[in-house]
N, CA, C and O atoms as a GROMACS GRO file, in nm:
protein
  596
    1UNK      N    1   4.124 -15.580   5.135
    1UNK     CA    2   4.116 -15.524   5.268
    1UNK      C    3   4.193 -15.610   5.368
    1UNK      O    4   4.255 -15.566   5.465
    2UNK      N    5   4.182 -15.719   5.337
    2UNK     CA    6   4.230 -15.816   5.445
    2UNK      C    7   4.416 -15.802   5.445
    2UNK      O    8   4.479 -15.810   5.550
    3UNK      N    9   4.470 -15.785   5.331
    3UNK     CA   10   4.594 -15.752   5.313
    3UNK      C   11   4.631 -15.646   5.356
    3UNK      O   12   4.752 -15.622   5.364
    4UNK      N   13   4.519 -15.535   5.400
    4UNK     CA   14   4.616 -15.432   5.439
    4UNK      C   15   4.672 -15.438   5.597
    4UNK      O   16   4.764 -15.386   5.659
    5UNK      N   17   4.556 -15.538   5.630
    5UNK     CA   18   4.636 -15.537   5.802
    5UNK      C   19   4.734 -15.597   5.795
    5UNK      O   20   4.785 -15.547   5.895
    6UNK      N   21   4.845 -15.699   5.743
    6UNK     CA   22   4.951 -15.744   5.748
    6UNK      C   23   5.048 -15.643   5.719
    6UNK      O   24   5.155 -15.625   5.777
    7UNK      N   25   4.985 -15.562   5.595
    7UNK     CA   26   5.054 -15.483   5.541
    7UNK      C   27   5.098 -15.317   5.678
    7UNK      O   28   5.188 -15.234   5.695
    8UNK      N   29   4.997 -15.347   5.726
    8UNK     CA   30   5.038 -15.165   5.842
    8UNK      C   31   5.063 -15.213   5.961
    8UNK      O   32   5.032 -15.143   6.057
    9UNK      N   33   5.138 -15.367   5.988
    9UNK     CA   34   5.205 -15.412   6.116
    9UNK      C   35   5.328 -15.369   6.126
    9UNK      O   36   5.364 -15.332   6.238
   10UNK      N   37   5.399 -15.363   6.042
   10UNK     CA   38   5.581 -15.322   6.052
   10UNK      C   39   5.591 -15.191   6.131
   10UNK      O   40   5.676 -15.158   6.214
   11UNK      N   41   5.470 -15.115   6.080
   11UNK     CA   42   5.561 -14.992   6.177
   11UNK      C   43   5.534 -15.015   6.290
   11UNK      O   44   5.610 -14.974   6.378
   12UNK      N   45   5.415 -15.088   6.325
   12UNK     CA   46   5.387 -15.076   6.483
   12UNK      C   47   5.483 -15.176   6.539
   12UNK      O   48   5.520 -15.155   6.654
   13UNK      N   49   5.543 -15.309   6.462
   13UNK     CA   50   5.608 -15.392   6.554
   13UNK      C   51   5.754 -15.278   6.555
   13UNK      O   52   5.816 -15.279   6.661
   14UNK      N   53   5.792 -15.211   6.477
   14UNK     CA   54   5.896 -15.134   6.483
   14UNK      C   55   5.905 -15.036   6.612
   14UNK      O   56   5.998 -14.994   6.680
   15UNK      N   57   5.739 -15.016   6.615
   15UNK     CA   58   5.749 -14.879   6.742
   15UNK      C   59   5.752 -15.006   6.893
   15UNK      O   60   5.789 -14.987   7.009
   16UNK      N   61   5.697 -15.126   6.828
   16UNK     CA   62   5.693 -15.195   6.986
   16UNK      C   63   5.826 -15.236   7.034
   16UNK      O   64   5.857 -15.252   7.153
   17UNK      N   65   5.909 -15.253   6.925
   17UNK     CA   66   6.048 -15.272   6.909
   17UNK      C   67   6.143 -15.134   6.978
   17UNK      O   68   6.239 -15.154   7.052
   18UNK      N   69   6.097 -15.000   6.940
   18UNK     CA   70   6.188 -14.901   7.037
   18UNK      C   71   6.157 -14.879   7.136
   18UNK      O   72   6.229 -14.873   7.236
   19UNK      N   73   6.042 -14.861   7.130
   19UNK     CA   74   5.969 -14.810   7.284
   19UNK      C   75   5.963 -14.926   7.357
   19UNK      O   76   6.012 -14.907   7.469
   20UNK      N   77   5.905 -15.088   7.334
   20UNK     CA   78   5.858 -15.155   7.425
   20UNK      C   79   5.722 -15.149   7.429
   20UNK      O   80   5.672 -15.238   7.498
   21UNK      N   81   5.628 -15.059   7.368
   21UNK     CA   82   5.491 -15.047   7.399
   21UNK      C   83   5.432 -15.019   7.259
   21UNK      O   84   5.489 -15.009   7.151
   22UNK      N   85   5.279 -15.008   7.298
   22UNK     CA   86   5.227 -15.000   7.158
   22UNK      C   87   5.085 -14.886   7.216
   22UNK      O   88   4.972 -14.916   7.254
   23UNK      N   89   5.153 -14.750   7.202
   23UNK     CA   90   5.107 -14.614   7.303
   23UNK      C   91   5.044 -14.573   7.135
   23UNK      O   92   5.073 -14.602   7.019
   24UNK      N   93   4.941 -14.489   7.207
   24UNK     CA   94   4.870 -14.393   7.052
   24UNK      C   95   4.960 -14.435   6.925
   24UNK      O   96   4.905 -14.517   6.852
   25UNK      N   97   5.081 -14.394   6.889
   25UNK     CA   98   5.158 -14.350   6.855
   25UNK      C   99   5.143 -14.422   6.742
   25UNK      O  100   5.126 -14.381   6.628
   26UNK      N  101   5.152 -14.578   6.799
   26UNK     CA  102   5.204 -14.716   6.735
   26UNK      C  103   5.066 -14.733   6.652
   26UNK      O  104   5.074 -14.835   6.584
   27UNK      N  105   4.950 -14.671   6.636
   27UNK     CA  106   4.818 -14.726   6.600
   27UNK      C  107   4.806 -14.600   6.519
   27UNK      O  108   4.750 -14.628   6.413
   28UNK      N  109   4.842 -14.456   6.528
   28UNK     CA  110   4.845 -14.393   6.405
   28UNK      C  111   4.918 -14.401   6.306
   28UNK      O  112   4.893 -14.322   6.214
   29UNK      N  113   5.022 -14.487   6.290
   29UNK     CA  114   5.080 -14.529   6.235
   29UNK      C  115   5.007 -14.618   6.176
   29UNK      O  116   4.944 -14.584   6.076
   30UNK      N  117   4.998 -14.788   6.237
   30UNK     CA  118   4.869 -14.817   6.152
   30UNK      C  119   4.775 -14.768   6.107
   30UNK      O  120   4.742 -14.807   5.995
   31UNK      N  121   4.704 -14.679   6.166
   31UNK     CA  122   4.626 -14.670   6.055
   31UNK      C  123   4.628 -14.586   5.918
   31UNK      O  124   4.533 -14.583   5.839
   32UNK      N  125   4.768 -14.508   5.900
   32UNK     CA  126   4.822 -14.444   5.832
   32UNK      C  127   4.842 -14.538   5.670
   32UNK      O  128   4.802 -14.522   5.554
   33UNK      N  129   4.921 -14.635   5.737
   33UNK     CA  130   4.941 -14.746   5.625
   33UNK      C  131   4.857 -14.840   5.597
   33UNK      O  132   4.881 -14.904   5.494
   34UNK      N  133   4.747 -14.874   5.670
   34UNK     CA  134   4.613 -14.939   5.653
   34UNK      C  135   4.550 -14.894   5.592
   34UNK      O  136   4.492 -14.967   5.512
   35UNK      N  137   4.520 -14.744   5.588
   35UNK     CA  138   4.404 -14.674   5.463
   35UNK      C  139   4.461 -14.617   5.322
   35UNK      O  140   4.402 -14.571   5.224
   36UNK      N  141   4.619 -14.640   5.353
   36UNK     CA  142   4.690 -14.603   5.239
   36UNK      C  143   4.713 -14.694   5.133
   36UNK      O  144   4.738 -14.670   5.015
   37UNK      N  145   4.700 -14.809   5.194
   37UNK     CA  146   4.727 -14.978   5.126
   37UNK      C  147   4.566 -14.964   4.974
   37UNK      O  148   4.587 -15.012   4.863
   38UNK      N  149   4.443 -14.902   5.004
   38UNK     CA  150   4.344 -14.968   4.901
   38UNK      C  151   4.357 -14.888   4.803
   38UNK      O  152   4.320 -14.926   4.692
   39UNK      N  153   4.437 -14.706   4.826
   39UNK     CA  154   4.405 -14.637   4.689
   39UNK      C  155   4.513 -14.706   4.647
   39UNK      O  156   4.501 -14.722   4.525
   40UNK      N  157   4.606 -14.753   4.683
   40UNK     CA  158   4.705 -14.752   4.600
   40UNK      C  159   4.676 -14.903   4.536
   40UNK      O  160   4.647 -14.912   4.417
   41UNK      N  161   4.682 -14.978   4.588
   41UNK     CA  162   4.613 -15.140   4.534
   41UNK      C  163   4.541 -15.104   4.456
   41UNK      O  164   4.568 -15.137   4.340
   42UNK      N  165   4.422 -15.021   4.480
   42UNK     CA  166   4.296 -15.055   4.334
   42UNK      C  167   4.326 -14.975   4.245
   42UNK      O  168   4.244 -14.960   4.155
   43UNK      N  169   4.497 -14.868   4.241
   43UNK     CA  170   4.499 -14.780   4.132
   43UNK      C  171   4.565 -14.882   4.068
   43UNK      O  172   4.508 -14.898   3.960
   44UNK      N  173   4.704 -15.000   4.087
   44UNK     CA  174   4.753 -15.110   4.040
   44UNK      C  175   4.661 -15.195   3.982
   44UNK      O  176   4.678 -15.238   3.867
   45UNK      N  177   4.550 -15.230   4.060
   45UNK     CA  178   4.469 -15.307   3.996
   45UNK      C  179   4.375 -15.281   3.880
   45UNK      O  180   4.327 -15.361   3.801
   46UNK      N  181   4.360 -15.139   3.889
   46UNK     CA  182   4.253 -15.079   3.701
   46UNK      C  183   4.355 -15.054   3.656
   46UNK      O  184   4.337 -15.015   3.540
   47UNK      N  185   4.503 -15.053   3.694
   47UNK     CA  186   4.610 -15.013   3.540
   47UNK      C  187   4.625 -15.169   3.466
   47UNK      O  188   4.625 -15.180   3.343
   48UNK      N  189   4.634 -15.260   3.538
   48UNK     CA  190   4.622 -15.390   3.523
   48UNK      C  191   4.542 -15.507   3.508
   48UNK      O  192   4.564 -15.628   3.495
   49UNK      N  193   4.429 -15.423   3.515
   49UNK     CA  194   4.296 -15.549   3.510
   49UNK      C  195   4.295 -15.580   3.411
   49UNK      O  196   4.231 -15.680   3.444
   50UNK      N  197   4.304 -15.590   3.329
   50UNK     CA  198   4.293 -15.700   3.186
   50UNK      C  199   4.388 -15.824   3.194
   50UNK      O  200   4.344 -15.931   3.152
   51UNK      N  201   4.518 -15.819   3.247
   51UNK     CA  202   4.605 -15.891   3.337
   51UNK      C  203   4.544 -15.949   3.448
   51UNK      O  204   4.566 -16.070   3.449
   52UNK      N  205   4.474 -15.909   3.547
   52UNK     CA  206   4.407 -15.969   3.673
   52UNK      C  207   4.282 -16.038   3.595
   52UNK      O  208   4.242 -16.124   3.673
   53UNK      N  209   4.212 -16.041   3.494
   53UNK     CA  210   4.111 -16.045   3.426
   53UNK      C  211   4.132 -16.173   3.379
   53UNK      O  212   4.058 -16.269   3.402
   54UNK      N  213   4.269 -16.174   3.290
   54UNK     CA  214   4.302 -16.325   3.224
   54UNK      C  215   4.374 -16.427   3.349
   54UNK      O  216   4.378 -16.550   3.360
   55UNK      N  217   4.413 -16.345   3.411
   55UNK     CA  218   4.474 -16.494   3.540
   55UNK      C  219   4.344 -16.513   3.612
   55UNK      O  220   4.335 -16.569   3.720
   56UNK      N  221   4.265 -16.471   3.556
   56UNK     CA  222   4.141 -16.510   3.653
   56UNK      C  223   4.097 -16.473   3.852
   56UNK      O  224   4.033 -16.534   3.937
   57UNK      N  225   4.160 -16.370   3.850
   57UNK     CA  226   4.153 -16.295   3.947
   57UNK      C  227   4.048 -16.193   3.976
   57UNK      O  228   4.051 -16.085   3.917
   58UNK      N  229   3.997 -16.208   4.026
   58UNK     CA  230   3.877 -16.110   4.061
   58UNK      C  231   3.838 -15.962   4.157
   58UNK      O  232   3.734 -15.925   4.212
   59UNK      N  233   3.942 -15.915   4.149
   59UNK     CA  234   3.962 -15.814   4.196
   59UNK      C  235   3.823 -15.649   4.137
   59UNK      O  236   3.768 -15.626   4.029
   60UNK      N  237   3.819 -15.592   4.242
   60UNK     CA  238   3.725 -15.519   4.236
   60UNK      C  239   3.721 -15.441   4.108
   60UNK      O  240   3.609 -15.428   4.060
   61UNK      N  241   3.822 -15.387   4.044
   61UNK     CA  242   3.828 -15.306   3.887
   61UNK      C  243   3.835 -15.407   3.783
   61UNK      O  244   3.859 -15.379   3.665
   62UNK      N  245   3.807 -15.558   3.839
   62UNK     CA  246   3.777 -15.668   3.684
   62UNK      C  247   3.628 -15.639   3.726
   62UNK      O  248   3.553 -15.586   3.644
   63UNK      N  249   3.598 -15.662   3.811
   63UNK     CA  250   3.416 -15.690   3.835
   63UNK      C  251   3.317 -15.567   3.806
   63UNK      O  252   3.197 -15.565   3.779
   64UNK      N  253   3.430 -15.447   3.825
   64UNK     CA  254   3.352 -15.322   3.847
   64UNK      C  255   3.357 -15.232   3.739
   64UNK      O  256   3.384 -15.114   3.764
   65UNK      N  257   3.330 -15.277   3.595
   65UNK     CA  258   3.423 -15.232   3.470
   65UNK      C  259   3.372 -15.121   3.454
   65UNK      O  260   3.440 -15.066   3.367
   66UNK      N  261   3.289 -15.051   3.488
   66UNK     CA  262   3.271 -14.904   3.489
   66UNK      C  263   3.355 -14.834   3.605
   66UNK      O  264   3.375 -14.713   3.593
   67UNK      N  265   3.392 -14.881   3.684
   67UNK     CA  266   3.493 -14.804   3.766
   67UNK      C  267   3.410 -14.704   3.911
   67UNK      O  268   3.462 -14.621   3.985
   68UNK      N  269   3.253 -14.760   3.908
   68UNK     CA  270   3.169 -14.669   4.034
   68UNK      C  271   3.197 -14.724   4.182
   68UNK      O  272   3.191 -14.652   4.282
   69UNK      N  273   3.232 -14.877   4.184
   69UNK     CA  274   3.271 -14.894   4.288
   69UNK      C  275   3.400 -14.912   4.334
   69UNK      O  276   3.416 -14.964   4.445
   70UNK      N  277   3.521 -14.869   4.250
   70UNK     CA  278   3.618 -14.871   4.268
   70UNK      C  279   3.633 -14.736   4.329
   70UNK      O  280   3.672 -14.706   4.442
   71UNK      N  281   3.597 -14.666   4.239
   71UNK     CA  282   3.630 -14.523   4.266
   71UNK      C  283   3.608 -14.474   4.427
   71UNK      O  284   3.694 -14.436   4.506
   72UNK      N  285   3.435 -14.493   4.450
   72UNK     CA  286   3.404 -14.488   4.573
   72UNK      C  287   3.483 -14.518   4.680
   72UNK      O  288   3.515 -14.438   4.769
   73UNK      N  289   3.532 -14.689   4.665
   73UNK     CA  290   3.660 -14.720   4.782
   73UNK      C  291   3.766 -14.627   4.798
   73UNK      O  292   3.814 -14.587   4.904
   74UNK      N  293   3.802 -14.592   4.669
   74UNK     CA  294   3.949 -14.550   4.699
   74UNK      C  295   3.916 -14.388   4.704
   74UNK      O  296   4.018 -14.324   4.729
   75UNK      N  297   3.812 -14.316   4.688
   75UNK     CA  298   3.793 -14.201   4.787
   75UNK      C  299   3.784 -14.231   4.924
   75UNK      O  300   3.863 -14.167   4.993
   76UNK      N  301   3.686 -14.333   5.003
   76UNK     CA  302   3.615 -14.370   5.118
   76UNK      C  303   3.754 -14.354   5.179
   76UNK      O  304   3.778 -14.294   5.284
   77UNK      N  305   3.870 -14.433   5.079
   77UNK     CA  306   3.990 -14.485   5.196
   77UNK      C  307   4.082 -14.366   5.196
   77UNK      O  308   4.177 -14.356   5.274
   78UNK      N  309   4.048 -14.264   5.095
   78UNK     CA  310   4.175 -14.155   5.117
   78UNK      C  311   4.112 -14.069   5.210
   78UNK      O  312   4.201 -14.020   5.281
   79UNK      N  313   3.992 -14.024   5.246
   79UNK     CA  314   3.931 -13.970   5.318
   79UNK      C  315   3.920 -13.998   5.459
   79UNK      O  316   3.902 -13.910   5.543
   80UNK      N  317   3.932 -14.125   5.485
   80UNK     CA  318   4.004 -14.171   5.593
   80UNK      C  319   4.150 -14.167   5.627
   80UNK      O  320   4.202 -14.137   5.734
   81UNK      N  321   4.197 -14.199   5.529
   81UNK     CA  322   4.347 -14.156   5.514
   81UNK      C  323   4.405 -14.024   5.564
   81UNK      O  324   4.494 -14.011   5.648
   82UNK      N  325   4.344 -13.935   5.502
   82UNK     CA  326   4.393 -13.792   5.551
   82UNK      C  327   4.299 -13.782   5.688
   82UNK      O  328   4.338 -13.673   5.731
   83UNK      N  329   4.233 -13.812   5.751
   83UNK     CA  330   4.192 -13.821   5.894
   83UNK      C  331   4.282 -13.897   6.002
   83UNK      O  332   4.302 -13.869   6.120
   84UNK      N  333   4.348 -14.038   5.900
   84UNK     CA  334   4.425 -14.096   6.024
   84UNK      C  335   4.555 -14.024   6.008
   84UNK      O  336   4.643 -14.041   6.092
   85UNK      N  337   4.580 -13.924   5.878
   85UNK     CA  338   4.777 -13.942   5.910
   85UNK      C  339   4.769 -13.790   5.995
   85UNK      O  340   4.870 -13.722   5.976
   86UNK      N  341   4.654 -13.719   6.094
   86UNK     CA  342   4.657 -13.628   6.166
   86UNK      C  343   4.677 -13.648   6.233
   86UNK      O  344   4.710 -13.552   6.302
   87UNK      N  345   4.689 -13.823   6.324
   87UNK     CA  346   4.696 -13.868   6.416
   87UNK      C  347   4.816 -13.858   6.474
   87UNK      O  348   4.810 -13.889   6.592
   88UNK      N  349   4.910 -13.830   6.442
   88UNK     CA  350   5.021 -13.840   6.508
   88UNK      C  351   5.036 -13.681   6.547
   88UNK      O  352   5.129 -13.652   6.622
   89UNK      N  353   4.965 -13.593   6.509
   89UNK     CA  354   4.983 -13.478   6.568
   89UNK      C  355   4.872 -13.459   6.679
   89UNK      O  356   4.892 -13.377   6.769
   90UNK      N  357   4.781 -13.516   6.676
   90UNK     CA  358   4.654 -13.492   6.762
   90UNK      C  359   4.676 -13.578   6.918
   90UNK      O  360   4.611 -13.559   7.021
   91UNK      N  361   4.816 -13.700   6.892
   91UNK     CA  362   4.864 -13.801   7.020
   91UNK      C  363   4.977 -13.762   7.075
   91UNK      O  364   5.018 -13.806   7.183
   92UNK      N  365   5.050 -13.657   6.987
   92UNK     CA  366   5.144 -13.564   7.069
   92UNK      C  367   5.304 -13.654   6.989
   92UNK      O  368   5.423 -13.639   7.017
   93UNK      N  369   5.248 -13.727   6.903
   93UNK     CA  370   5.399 -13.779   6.825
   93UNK      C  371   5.487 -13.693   6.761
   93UNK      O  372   5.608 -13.715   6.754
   94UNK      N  373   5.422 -13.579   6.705
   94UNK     CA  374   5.468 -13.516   6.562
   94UNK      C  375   5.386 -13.338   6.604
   94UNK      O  376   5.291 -13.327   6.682
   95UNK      N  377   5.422 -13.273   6.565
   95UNK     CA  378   5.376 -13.105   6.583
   95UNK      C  379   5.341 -13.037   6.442
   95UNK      O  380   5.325 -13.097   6.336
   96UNK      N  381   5.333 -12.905   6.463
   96UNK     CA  382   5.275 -12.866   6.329
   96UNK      C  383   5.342 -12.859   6.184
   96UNK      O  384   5.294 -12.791   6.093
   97UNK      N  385   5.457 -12.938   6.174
   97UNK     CA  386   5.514 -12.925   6.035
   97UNK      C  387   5.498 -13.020   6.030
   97UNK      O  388   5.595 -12.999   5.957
   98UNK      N  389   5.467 -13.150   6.029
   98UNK     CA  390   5.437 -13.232   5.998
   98UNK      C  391   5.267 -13.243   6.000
   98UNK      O  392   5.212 -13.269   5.893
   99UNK      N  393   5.213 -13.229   6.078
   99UNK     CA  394   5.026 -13.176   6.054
   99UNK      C  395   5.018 -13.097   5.885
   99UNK      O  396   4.960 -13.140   5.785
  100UNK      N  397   5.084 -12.994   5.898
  100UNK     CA  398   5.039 -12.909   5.780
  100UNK      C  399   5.066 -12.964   5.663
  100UNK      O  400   5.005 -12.920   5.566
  101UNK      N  401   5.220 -13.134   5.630
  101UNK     CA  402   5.235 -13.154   5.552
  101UNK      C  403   5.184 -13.272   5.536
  101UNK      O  404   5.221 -13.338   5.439
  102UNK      N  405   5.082 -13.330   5.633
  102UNK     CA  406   4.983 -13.422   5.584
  102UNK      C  407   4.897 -13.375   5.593
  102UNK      O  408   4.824 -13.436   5.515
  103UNK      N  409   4.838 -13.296   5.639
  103UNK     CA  410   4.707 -13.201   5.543
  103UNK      C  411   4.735 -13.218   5.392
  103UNK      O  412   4.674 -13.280   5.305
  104UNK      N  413   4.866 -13.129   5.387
  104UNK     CA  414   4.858 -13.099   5.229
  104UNK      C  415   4.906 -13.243   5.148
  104UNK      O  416   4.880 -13.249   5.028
  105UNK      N  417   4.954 -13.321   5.193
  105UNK     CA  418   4.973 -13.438   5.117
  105UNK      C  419   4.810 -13.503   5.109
  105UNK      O  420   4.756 -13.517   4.999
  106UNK      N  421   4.755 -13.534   5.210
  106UNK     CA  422   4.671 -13.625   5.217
  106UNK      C  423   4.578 -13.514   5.135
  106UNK      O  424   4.464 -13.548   5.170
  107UNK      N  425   4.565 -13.421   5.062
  107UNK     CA  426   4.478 -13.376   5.028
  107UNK      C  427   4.522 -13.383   4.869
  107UNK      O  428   4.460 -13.403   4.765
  108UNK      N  429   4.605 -13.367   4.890
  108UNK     CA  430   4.646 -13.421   4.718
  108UNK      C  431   4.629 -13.573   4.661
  108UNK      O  432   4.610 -13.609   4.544
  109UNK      N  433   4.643 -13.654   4.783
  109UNK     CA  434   4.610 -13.773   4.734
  109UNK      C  435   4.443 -13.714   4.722
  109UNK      O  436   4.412 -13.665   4.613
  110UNK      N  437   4.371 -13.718   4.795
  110UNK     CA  438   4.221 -13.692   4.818
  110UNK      C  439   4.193 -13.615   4.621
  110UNK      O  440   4.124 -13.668   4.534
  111UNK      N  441   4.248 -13.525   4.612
  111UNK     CA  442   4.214 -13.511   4.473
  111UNK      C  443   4.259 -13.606   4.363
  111UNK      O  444   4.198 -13.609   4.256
  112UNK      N  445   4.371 -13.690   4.389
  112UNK     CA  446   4.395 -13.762   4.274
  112UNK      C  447   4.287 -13.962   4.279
  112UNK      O  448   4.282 -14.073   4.225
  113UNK      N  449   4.215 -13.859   4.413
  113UNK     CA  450   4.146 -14.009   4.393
  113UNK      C  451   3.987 -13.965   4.372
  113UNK      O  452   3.905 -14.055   4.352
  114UNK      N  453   3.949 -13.846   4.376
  114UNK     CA  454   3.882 -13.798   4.292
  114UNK      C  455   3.872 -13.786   4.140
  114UNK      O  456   3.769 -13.801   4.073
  115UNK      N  457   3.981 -13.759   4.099
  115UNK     CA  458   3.993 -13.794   3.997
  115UNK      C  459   4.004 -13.928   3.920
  115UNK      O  460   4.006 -13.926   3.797
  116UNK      N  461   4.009 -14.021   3.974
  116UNK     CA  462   4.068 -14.137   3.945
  116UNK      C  463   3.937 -14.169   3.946
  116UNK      O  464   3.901 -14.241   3.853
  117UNK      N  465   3.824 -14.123   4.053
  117UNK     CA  466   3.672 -14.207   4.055
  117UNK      C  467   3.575 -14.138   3.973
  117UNK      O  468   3.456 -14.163   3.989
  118UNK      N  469   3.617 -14.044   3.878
  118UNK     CA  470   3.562 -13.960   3.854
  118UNK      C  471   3.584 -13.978   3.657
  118UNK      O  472   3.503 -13.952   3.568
  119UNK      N  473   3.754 -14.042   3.647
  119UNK     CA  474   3.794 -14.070   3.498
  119UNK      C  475   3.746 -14.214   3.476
  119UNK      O  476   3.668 -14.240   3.385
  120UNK      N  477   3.798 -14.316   3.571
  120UNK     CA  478   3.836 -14.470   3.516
  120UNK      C  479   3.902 -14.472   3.433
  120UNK      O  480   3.855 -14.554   3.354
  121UNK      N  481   4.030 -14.411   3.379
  121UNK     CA  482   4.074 -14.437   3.258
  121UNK      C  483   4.248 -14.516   3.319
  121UNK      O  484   4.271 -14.529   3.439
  122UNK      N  485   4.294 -14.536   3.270
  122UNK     CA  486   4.452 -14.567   3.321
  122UNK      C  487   4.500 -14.471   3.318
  122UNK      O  488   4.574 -14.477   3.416
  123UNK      N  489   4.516 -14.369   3.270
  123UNK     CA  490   4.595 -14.211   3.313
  123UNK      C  491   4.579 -14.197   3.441
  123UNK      O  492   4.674 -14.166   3.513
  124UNK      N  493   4.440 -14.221   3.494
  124UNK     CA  494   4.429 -14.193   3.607
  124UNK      C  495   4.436 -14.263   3.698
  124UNK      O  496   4.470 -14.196   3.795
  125UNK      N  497   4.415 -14.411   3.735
  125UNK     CA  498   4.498 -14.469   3.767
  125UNK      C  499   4.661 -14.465   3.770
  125UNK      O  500   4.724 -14.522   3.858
  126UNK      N  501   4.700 -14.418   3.703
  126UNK     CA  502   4.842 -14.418   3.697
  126UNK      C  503   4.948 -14.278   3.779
  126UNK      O  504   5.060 -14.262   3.826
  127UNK      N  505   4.859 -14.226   3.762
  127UNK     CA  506   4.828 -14.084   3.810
  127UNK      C  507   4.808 -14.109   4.000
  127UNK      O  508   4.864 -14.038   4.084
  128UNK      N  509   4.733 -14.204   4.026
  128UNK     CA  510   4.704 -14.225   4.158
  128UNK      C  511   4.825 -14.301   4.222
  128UNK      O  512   4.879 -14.265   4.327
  129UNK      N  513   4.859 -14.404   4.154
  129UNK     CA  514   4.956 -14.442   4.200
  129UNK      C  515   5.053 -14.436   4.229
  129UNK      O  516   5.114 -14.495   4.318
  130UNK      N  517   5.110 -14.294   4.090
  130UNK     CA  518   5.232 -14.263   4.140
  130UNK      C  519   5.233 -14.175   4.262
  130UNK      O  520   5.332 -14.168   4.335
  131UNK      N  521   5.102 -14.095   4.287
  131UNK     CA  522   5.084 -14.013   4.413
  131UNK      C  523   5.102 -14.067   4.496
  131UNK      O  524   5.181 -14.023   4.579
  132UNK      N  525   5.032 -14.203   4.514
  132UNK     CA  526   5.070 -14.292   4.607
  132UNK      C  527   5.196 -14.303   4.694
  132UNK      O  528   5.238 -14.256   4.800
  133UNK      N  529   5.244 -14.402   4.582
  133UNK     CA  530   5.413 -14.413   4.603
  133UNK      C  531   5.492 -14.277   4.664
  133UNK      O  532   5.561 -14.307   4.762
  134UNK      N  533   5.499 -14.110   4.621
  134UNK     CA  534   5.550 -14.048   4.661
  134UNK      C  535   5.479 -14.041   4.849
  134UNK      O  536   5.550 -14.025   4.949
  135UNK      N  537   5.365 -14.053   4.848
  135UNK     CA  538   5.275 -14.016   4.992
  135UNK      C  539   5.369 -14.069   5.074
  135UNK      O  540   5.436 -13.976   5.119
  136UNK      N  541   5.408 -14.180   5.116
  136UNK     CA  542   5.464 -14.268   5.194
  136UNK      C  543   5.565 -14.166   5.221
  136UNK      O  544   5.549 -14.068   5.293
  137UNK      N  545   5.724 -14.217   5.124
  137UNK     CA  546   5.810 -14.131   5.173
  137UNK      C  547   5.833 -13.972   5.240
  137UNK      O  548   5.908 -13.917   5.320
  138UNK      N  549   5.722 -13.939   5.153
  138UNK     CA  550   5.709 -13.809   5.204
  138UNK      C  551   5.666 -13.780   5.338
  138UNK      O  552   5.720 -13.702   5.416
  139UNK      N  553   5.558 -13.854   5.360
  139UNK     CA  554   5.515 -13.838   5.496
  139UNK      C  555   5.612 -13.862   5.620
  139UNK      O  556   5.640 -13.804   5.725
  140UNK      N  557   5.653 -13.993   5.544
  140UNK     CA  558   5.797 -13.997   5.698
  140UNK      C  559   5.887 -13.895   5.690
  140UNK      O  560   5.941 -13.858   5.794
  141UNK      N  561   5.923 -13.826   5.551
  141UNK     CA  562   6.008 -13.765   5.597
  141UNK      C  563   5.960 -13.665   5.679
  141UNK      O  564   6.030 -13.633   5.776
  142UNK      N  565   5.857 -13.610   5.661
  142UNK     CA  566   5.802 -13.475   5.686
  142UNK      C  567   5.770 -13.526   5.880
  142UNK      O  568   5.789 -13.458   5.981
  143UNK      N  569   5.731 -13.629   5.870
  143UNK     CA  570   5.723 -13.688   6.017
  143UNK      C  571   5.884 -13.681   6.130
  143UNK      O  572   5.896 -13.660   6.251
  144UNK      N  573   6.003 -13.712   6.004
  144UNK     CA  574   6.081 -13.703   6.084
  144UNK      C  575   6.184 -13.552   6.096
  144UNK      O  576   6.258 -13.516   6.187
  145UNK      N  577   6.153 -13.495   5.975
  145UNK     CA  578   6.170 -13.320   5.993
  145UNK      C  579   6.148 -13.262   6.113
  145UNK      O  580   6.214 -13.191   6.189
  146UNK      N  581   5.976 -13.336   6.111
  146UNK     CA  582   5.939 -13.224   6.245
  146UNK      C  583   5.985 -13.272   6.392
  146UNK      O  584   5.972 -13.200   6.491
  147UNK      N  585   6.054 -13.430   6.394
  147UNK     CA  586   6.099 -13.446   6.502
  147UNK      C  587   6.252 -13.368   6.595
  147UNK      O  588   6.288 -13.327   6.705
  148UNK      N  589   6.304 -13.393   6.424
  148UNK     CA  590   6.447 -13.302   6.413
  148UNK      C  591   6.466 -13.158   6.434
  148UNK      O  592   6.563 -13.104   6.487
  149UNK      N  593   6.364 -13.104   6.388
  149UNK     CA  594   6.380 -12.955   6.344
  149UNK      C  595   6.280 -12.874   6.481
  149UNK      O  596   6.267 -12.751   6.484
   0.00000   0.00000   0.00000
C-alpha cells in the first residue's frame, strides 16, 4: 500500500507541471493509479510467491496461501478503482466516451479480480495481470480520444 502513493504521483506532478495547479483533475488521476497499483501487485505477487517465499519476503499471497485475503484486497481495490477512474468525468476533465470506457474497462478488471479471488490459481493471477497492464493504456487512451474527438 505504501508503494502505491509514490507510485500515482507522476501524473499529478505532470498535471502540476501543465496547468500549474493541482485542481480535481490532478487527484482523479491519483487516485486512478493508486487503486490500480494493488490488483496488479498482488496478481505479480501469487504468480510469484514461491520466489517472494524463498527470498524471504513476505508479501500478502506468501502469508495468505489460501488466497482469502488476497483476493478480498484486490476486489476491495478494483471496486474502488472503477469508482475513482469516473472521476474525471464527474470533475468535468473527460465526457462520456471516456466515462462509458471506464465503466466498461473498470468492470472487466472488476471481473477478472473476481475471478482471481474466487480461483487462487496462477491462471488467474496471470489472467489479472495481464488485464491489468492493458487497463492503463487503455484508459489514457480512451481519456485522450474523448479530449480529441
Amino acid at each position: 500500500m505504501v508503494g502505491a502513493i509514490p507510485g500515482a504521483l507522476p501524473p499529478v506532478t505532470g498535471w502540476a507541471a501543465a496547468t500549474g495547479g493541482l485542481e480535481a483533475g490532478a487527484w482523479s488521476l491519483f487516485g486512478i493509479f493508486f487503486f490500480w497499483q494493488l490488483p496488479h501487485s498482488l496478481a505479480i505477487a501469487r504468480l510469484y510467491r514461491d520466489e517472494y517465499e524463498a527470498a524471504g519476503m513476505r508479501l500478502l499471497p506468501v502469508v495468505d496461501r489460501g488466497g482469502r485475503a488476497t483476493g478480498r484486497q484486490v476486489v476491495i481495490n478494483s471496486l474502488a478503482l472503477l469508482a475513482a477512474s469516473m472521476m474525471p468525468a464527474l470533475v468535468g476533465v473527460s465526457g462520456a466516451i471516456y466515462l462509458a470506457a471506464a465503466v466498461a474497462l473498470g468492470m472487466a478488471l472488476l471481473w477478472l479480480a473476481f475471478r482471481f479471488a474466487r480461483e487462487d490459481t496462477a491462471a488467474a493471477a496471470r489472467r489479472l495481470y495481464l488485464g491489468s497492464l492493458a487497463y492503463v493504456p487503455l484508459m489514457l487512451l480512451f481519456l485522450t480520444l474523448d479530449k480529441v474527438g
